[in-house]
C-alpha positions in Angstrom: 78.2 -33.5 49.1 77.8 -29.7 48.6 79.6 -30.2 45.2 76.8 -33.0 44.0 74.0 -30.8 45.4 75.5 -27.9 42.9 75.4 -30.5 39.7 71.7 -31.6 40.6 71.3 -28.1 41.0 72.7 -27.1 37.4 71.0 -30.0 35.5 67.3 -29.0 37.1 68.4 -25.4 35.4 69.1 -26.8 32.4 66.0 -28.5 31.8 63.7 -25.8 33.0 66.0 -23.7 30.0 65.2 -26.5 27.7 61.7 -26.5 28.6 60.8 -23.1 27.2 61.3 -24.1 23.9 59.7 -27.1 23.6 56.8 -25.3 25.4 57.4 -23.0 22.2 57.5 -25.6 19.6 54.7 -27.3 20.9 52.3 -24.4 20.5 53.9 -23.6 17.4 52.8 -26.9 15.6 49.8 -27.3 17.7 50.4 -30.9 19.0 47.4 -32.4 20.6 47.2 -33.0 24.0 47.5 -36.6 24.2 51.1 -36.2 22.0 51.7 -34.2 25.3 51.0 -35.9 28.3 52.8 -38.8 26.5 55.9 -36.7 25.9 55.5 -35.7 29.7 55.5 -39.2 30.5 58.7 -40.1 28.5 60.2 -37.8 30.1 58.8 -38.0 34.3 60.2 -41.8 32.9 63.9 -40.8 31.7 63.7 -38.2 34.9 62.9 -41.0 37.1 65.5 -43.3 35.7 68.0 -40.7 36.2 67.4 -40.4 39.9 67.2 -44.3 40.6 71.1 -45.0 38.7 72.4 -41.6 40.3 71.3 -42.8 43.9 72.8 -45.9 43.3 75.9 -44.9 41.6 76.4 -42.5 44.7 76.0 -45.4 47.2 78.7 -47.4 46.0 80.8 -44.4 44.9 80.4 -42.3 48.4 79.2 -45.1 50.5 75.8 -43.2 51.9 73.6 -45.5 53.7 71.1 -47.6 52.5 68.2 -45.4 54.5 69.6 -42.2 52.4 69.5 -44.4 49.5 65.7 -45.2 50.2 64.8 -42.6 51.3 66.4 -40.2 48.5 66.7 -41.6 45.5 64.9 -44.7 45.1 61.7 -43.9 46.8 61.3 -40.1 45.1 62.2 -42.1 41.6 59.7 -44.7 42.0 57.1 -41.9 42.2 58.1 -40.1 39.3 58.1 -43.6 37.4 54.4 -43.7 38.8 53.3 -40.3 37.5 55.3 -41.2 34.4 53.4 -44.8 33.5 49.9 -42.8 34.7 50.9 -40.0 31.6 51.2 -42.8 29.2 48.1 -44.7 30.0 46.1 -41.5 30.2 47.6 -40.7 26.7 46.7 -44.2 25.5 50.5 -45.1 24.3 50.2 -48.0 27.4 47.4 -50.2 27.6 46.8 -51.5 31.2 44.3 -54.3 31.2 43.0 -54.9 34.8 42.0 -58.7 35.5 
C-alpha cells in the first residue's frame, strides 16, 4: 500500500511541476478567464476520472473493500467530477437547462 501511496504521491508532484508553466503560458498569451475555468474543468474532469478507474482498478487488483472503495476513490472522484461540470457551466462550454 506504502508503494501506491508513493506513485499518487509522485504523480500529484508532477502536475503541480506542470502547472507552473501553463500558469506561465497562460499569462503570456493572455487567455480570458472563461478559456480558464474551462481548461480547469477539463482537467478537475480528467483528474476525477483518474481517481474513479484507479480506485477500481485497485479493488479488483488488491482486493480492498468495497467501504475503502467508497469511501476513497469513488466518493472523492465524484466531487471533483462536480466541481469539474460546475467550471464548464460557469465558463459556458456546458449548457444546463433546468426544467
Amino acid at each position: 500500500m506504502v508503494k501506491v501511496l508513493l506513485k499518487v504521491l509522485a504523480i500529484g508532484v508532477g502536475g503541480l511541476a506542470l502547472l507552473f508553466p501553463v500558469i506561465y503560458l497562460i499569462i503570456y498569451f493572455n487567455i480570458s478567464r472563461d478559456t480558464l475555468i474551462g481548461i480547469l474543468g477539463i482537467g478537475s474532469l480528467a483528474v476525477s476520472l483518474f481517481i474513479i478507474v484507479f480506485g477500481i482498478a485497485l479493488f479488483f487488483k488488491a482486493s480492498i473493500s468495497k467501504f475503502s472503495l467508497l469511501r476513497s476513490f469513488l466518493s472523492t472522484g465524484y466531487f471533483v467530477a462536480g466541481i469539474g461540470f460546475w467550471n464548464l457551466i460557469n465558463a459556458g462550454w456546458l449548457n444546463v437547462t433546468f426544467i
